[in-house]
C-alpha positions as CSV (number, residue, x, y, z in Angstrom):
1,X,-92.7,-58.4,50.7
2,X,-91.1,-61.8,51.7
3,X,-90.8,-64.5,49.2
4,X,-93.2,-66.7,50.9
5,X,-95.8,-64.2,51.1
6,X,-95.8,-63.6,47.8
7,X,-96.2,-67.1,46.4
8,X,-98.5,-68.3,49.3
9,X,-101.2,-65.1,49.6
10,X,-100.5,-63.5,46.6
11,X,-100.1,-66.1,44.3
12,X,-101.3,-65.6,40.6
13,X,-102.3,-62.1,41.7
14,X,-98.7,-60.6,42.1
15,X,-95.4,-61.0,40.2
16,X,-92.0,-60.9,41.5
17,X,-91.3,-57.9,40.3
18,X,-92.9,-55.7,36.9
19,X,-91.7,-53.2,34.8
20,X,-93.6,-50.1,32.8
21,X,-95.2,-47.3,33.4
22,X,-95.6,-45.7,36.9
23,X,-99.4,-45.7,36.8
24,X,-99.6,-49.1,35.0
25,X,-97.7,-50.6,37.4
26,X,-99.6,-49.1,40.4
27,X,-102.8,-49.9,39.4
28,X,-102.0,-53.8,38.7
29,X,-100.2,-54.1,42.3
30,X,-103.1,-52.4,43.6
31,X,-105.8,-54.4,41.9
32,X,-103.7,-57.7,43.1
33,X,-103.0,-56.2,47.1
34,X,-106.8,-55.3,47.3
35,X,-108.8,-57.9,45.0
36,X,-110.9,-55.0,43.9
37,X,-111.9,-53.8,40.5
38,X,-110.2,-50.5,39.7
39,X,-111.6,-48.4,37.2
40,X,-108.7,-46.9,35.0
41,X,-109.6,-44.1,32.3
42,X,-111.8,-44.5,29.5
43,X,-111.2,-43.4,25.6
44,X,-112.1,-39.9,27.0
45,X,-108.8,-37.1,25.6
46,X,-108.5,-33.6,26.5
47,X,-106.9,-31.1,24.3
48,X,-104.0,-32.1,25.8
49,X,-103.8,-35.7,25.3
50,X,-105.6,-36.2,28.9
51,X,-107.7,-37.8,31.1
52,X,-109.0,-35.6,32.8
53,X,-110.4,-31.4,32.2
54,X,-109.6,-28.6,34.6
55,X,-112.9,-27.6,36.8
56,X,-114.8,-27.0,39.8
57,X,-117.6,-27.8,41.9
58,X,-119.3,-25.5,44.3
59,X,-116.5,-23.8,46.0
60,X,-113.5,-26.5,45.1
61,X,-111.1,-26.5,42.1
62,X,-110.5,-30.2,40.6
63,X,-110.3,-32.4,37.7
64,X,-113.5,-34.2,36.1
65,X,-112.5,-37.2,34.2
66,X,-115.1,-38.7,32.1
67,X,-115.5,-42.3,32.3
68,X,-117.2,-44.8,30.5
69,X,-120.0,-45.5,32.6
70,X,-119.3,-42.8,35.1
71,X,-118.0,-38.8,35.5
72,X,-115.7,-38.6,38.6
73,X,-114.2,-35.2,40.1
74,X,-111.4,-35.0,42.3
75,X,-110.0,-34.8,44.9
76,X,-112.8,-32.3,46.2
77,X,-115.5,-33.5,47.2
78,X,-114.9,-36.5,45.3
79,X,-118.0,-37.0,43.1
80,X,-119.0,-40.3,41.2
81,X,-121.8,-39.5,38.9
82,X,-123.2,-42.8,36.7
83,X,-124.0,-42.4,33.0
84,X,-127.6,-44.2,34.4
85,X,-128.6,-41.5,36.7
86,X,-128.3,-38.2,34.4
87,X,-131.6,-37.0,33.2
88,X,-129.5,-34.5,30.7
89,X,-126.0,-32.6,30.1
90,X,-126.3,-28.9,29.0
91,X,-123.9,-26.8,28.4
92,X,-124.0,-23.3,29.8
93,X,-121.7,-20.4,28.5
94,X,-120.0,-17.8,30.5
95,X,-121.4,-13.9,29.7
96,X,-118.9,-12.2,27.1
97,X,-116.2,-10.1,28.3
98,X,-112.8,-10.2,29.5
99,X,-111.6,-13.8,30.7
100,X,-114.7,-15.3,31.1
101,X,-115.8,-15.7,27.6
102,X,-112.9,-18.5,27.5
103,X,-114.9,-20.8,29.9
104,X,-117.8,-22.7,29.8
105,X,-119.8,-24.4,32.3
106,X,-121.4,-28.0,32.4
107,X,-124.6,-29.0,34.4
108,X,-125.4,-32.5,34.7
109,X,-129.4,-32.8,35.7
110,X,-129.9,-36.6,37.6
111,X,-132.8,-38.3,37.6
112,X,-133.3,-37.4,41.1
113,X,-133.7,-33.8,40.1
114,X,-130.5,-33.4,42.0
115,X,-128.0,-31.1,39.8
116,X,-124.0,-30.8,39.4
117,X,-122.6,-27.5,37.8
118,X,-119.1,-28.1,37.2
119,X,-117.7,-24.4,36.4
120,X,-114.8,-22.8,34.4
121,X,-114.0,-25.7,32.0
122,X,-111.5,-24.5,28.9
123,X,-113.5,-23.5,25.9
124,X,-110.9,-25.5,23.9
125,X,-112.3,-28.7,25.4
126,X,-115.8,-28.3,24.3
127,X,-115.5,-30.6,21.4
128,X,-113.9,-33.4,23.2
129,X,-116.6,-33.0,26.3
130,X,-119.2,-32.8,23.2
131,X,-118.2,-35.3,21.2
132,X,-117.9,-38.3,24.6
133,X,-121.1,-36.9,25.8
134,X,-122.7,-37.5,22.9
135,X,-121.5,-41.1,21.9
136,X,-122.4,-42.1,25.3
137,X,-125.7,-41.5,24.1
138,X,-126.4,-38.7,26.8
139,X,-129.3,-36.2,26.3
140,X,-127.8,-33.2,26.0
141,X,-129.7,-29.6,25.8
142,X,-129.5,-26.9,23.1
143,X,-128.0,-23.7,25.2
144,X,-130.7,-21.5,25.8
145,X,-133.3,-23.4,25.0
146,X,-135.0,-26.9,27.1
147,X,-134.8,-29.2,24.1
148,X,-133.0,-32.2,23.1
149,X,-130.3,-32.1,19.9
150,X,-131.5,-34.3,17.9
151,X,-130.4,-32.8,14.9
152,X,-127.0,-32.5,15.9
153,X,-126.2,-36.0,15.4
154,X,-125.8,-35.6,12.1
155,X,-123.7,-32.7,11.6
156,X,-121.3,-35.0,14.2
157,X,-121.3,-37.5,10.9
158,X,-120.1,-34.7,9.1
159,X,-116.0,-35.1,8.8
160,X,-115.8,-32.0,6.1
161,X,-114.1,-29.3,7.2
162,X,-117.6,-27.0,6.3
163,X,-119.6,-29.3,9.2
164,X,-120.5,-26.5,12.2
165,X,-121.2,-27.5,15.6
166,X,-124.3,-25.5,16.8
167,X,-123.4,-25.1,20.1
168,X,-119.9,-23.9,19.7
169,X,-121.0,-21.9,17.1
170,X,-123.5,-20.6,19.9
171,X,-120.9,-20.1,22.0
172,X,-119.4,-17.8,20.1
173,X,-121.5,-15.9,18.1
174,X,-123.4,-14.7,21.9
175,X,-119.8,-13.4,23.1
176,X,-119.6,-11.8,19.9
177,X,-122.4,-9.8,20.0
178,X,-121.2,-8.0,23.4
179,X,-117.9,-6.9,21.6
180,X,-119.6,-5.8,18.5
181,X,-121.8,-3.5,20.3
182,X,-120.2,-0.3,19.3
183,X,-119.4,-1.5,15.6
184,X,-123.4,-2.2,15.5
185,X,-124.2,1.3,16.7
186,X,-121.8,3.3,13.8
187,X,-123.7,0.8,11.4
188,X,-127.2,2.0,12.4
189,X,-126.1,5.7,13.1
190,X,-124.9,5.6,9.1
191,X,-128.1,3.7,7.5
192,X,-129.5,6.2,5.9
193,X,-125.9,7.1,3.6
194,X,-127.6,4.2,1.0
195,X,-124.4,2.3,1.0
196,X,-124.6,-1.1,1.5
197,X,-123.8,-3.0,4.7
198,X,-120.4,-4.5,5.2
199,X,-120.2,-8.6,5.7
200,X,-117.6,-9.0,8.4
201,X,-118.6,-13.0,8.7
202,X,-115.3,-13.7,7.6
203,X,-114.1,-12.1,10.8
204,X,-115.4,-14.2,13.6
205,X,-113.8,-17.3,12.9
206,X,-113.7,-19.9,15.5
207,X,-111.0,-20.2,17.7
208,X,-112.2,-23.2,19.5
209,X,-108.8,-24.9,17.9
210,X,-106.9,-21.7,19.5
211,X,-105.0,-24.3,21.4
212,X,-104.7,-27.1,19.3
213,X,-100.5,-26.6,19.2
214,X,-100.3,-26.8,22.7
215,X,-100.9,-30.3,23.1
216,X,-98.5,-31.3,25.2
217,X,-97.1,-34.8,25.0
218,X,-96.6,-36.8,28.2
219,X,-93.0,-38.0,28.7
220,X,-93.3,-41.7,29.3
221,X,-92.1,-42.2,32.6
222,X,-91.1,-45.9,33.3
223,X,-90.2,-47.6,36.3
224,X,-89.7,-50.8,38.0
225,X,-90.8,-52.1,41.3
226,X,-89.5,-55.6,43.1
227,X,-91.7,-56.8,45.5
228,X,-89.1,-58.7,47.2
């Protein structure tokens, strides 16, 4: 760009030249080049220290980032959902047994009556989806069951490491009971011995943090651009 471009057209929207990070810098020449508002990622984290979680809609693998005021999937078909249209969010788990069992699935119901299933999300970002969902003030719908979780509010307040998410814990416990199966049937074969019934409680602890060491932390990639 030619000196006299830049300070006639572009001037106070464009510096001669900027330094930072890649997507920092892209976004505030592209902001100044097209004099539109660009929406740049909210407080929203994944597991990872991202944006964005792995998905899919319909047929299409993608990204879903959760705004602020919006959901957007990408690039495939590209699909801006506002906070204002949803109805609810439910969250839908995958039926126990082999791979599956590590997924989840989100619907978002509009107002319209019109719905968004956005498959195969990571188990291990339930807590971050739940968590922005829920501050946004989104109704949100106990699995299984058409009512609001109202009550879950609270145990969100909870910082103690004894606080339970009932939808997690939902989660789990339902995959649970298809890999228990046969341990159930040697329990009932063996109920009339007058022994007393084991408590293996202790055994299906949550690995919703399964993960948590694998955050992996972005390299911060600088660069400069000169615009002339």
């Amino acid at each position: 760009m030619s000196e006299d471009l830049l300070y006639t057209k572009y001037k106070d929207k464009l510096e001669p030249s900027y330094k930072g990070l890649i997507h920092e810098v892209f976004t505030t020449i592209m902001r100044g080049l097209s004099a539109a508002k660009v929406t740049r990622p909210g407080k929203f984290r994944s597991c990872q220290d991202g944006y964005a979680v792995k998905s899919s809609l319909k047929a299409e693998d993608g990204v879903l980032y959760p705004l602020e005021k919006s959901f957007f999937f990408l690039p495939k078909p590209p699909t801006l959902i506002l906070h204002e249209e949803i109805d609810y969010v439910e969250f839908e788990r995958h039926a126990a047994g082999g791979s599956n069992m590590h997924y989840f699935d989100l619907l978002r119901r509009l107002k319209t009556e019109q719905e968004h299933l956005f498959r195969n999300i990571q188990r291990n970002e339930y807590h971050n989806l739940f968590y922005f969902i829920s501050g946004k003030g989104l109704k949100i719908m106990n699995l299984g069951e058409m009512q609001t979780t109202k009550g879950v509010a609270a145990v969100l307040q909870n910082d103690g490491d004894d606080a339970v998410d009932p939808h997690l814990a939902h989660i789990m416990h339902e995959a649970g009971d298809d890999e228990s199966d046969d341990e159930d049937e040697d329990f009932v074969a063996g109920k009339d011995d007058g022994g007393s019934p084991t408590d293996d409680s202790g055994d299906g602890e949550s690995d919703a943090s399964e993960s948590g060491d694998e955050k992996e932390a972005s390299p911060s990639i600088h660069s400069s651009f000169m615009l002339y």
